[in-house]
C-alpha positions as a Markdown table, in Angstrom:
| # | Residue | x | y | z |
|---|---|---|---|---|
| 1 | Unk | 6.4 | -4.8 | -9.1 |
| 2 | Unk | 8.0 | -3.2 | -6.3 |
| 3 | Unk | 11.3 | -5.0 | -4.9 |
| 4 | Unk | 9.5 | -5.5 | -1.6 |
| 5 | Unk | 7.0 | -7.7 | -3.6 |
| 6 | Unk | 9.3 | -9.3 | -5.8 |
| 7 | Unk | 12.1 | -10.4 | -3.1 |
| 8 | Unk | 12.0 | -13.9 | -2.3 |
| 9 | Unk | 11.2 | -15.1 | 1.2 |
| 10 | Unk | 14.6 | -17.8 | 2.3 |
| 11 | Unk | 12.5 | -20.6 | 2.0 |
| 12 | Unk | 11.5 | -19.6 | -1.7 |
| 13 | Unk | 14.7 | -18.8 | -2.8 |
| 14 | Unk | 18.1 | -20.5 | -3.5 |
| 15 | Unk | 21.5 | -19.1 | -2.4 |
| 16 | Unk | 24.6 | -19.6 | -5.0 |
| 17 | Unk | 28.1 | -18.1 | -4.4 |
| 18 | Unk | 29.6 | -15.6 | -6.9 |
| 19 | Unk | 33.4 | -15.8 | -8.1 |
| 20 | Unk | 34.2 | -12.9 | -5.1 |
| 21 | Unk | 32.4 | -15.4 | -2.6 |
| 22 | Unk | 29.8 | -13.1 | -2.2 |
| 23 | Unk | 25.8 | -14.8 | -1.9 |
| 24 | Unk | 23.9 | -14.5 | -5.0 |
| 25 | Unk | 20.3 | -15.3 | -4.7 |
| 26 | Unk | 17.9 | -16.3 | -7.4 |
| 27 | Unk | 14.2 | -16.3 | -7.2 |
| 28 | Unk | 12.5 | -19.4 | -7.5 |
| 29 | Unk | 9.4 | -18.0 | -9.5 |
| 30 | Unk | 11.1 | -19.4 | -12.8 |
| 31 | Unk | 11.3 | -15.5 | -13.9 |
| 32 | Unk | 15.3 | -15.8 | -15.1 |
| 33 | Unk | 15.8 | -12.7 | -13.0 |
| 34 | Unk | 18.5 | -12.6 | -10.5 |
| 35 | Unk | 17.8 | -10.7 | -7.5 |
| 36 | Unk | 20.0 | -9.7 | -4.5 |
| 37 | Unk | 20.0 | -9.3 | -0.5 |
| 38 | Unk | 17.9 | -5.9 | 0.0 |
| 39 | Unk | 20.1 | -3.1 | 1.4 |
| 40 | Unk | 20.1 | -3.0 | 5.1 |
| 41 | Unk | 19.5 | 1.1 | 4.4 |
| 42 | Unk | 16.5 | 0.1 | 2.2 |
| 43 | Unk | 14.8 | -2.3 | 4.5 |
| 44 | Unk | 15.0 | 0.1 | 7.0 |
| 45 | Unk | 13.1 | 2.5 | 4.9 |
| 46 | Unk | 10.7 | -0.2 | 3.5 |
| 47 | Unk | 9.9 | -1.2 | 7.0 |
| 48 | Unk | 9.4 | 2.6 | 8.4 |
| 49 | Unk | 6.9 | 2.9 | 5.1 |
| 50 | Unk | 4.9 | 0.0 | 6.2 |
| 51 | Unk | 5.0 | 1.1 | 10.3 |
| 52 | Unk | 3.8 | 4.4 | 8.4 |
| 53 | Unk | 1.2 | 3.0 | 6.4 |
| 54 | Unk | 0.1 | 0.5 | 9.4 |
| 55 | Unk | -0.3 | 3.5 | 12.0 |
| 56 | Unk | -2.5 | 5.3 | 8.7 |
| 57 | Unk | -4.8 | 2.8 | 8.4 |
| 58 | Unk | -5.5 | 2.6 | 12.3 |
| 59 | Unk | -6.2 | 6.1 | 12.7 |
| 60 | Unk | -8.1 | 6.3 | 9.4 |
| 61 | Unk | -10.4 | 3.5 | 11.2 |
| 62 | Unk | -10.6 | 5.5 | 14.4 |
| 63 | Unk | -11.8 | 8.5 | 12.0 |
| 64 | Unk | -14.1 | 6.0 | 10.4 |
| 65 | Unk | -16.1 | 4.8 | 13.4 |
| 66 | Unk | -16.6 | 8.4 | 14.7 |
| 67 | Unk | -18.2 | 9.5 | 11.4 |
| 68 | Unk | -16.2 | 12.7 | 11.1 |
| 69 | Unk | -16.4 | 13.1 | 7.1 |
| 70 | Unk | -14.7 | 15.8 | 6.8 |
| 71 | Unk | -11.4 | 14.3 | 8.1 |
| 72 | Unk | -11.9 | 10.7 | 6.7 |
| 73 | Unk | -11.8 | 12.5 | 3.2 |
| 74 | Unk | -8.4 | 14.0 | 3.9 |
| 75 | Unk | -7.0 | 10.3 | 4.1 |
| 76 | Unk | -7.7 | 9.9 | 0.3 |
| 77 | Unk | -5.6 | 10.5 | -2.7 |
| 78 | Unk | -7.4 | 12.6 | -5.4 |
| 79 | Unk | -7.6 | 9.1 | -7.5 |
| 80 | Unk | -8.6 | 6.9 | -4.9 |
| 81 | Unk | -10.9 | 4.0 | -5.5 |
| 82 | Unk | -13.0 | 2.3 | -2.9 |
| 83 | Unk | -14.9 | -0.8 | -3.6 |
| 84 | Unk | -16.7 | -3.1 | -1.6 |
| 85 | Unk | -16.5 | -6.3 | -3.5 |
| 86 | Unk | -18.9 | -8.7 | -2.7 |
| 87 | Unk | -21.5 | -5.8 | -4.4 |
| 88 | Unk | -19.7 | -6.1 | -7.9 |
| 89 | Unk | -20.6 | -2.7 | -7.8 |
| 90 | Unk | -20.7 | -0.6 | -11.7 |
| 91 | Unk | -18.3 | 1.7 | -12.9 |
| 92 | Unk | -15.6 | 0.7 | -10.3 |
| 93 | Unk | -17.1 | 1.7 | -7.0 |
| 94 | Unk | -16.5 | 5.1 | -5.0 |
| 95 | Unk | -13.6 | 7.7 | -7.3 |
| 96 | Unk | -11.9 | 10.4 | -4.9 |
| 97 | Unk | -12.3 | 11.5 | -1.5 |
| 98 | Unk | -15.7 | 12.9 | -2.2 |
| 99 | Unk | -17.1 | 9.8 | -4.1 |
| 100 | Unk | -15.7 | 7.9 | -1.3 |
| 101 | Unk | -17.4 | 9.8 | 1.6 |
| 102 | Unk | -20.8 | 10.0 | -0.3 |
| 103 | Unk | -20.8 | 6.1 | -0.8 |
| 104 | Unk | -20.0 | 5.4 | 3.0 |
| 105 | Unk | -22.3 | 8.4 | 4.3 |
| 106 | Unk | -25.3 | 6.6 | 2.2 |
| 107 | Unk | -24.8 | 3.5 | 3.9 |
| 108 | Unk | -23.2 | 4.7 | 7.6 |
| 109 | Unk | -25.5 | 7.7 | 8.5 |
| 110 | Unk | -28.9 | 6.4 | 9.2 |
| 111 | Unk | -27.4 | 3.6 | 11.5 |
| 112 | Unk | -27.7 | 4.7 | 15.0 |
| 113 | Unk | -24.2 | 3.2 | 15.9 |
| 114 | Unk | -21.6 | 2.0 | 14.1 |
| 115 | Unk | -18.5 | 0.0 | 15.9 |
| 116 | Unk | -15.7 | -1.2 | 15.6 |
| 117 | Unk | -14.0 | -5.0 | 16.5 |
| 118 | Unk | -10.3 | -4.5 | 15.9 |
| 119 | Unk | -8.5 | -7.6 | 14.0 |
| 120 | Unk | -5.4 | -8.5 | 12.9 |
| 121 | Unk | -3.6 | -5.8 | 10.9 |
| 122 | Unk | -0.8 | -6.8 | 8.4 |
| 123 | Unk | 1.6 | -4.7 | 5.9 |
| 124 | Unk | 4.1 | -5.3 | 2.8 |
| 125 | Unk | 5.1 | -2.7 | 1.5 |
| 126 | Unk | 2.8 | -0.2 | -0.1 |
| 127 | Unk | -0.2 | -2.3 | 0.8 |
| 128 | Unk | -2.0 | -2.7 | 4.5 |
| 129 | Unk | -4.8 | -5.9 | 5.2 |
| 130 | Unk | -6.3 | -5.5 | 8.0 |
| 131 | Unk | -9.2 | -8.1 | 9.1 |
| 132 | Unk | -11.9 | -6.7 | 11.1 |
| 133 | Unk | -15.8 | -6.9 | 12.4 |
| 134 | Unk | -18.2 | -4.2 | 12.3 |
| 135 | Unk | -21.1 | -4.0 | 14.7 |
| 136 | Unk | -24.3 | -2.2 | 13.1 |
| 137 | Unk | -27.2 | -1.0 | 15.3 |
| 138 | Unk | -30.3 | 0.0 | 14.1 |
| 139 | Unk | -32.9 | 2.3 | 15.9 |
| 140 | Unk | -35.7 | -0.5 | 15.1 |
| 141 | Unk | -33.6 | -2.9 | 17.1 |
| 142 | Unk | -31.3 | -4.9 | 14.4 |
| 143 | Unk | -27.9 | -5.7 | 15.3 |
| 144 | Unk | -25.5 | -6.9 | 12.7 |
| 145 | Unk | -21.7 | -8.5 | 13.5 |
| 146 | Unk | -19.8 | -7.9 | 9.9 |
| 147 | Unk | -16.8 | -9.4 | 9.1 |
| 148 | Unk | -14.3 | -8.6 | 6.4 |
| 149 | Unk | -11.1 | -7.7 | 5.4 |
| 150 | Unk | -9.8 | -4.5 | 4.0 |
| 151 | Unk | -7.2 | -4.1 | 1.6 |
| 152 | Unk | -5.4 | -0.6 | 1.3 |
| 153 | Unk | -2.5 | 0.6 | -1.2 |
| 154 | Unk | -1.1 | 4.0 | 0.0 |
| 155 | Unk | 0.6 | 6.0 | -2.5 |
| 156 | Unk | 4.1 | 7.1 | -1.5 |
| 157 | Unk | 3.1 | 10.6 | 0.3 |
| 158 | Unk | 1.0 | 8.1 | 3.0 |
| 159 | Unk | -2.4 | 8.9 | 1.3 |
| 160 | Unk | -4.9 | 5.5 | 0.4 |
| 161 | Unk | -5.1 | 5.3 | -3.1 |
| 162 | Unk | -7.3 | 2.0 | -3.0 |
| 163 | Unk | -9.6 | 0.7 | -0.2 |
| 164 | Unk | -11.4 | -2.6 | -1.1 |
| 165 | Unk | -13.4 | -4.6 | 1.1 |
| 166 | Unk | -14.3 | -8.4 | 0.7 |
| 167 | Unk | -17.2 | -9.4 | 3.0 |
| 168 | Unk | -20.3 | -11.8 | 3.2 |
| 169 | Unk | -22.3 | -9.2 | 2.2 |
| 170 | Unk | -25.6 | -11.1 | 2.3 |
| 171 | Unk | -24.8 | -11.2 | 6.0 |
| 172 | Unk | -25.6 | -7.7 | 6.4 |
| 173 | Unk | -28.3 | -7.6 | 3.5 |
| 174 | Unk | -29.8 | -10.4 | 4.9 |
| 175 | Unk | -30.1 | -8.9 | 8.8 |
| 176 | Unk | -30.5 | -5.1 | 7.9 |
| 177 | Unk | -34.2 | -3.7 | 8.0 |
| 178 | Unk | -36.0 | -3.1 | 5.2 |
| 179 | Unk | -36.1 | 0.8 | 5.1 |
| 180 | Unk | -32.7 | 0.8 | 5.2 |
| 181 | Unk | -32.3 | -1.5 | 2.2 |
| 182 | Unk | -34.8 | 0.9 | 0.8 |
| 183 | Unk | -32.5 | 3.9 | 1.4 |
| 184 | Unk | -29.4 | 2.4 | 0.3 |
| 185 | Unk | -31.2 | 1.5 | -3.1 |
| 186 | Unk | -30.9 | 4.7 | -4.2 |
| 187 | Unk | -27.4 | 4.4 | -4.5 |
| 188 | Unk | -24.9 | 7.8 | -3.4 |
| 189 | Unk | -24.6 | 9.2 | -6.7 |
| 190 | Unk | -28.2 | 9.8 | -7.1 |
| 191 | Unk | -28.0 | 11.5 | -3.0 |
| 192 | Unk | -25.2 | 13.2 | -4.7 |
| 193 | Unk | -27.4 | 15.6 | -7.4 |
């Protein structure tokens, strides 16, 4: 765990004084480690990491909701893993910027518009949550309102290594047309061949 993740917040943790006077702070989680006050020099970079990470994610959903493949691939690590949760979805969802495009392309090209509702975005970290709505249109005259909430883990060079959604999918199974469902049933690795 990553000393961002592991510091204490002051409510959680307990100060004691050392025999120099200095503040020794203990985490409350029963671990038996001792930890310390995060270096004003190291905050500062753990907090430019997460502006940097927060200002990814929004342009990677601008990217999103304007379709343009080619440059929502270049946001991926070569490892990345996107799944949407509420599919329990085999063999670990989407692997790799291609994998990843594929699976949203299946489900995000034949829907004649695809929008965005911007939500709250949070960061800590190497991980981004940001909570969001998509509108879905149909050309046979659906409209879906989807809410969820995307967690992101960027790997230090600012790439997303891991994009999972957690949704109400049966919302949009529920409200979609049938062809659609149809078309998504053949799943992206089959469109891939």
């Amino acid at each position: 765990m990553s000393p961002a993740r592991c510091w204490p917040s002051t409510a959680a943790s307990r100060a004691r004084t050392s025999n120099s006077g200095s503040p020794i702070y203990e985490l409350s989680d029963n671990s038996g480690r001792l930890g310390h006050p995060p270096d004003p020099v190291y905050a500062r970079a753990m907090g430019d990491v997460q502006e940097r990470n927060k200002t990814t994610a929004a342009r990677y959903w601008e990217v999103l909701y304007s379709h343009n493949w080619g440059a929502v691939a270049g946001f991926f690590s070569p490892t990345a893993n996107y799944v949407d949760k509420g599919l329990g979805e085999s063999l670990g969802g989407a692997h790799g910027p291609d994998e990843i495009v594929a699976r949203l392309r299946l489900g995000l090209d034949p829907v004649e518009a695809h929008n965005h509702v911007e939500g709250m975005m949070i960061a800590e970290g190497d991980i981004v949550v940001t909570e969001h709505e998509e509108e879905w249109v149909f050309h046979t005259g659906e409209r879906i309102l989807h809410p969820f909430a995307s967690v992101m883990v960027f790997a230090p060079d600012g790439k997303i290594e891991r994009w999972w959604d957690y949704s109400n999918l049966g919302n949009l199974l529920d409200n979609a047309p049938a062809w659609w469902l149809e078309h998504i049933a053949q799943g992206y690795r089959s469109a891939e061949k």
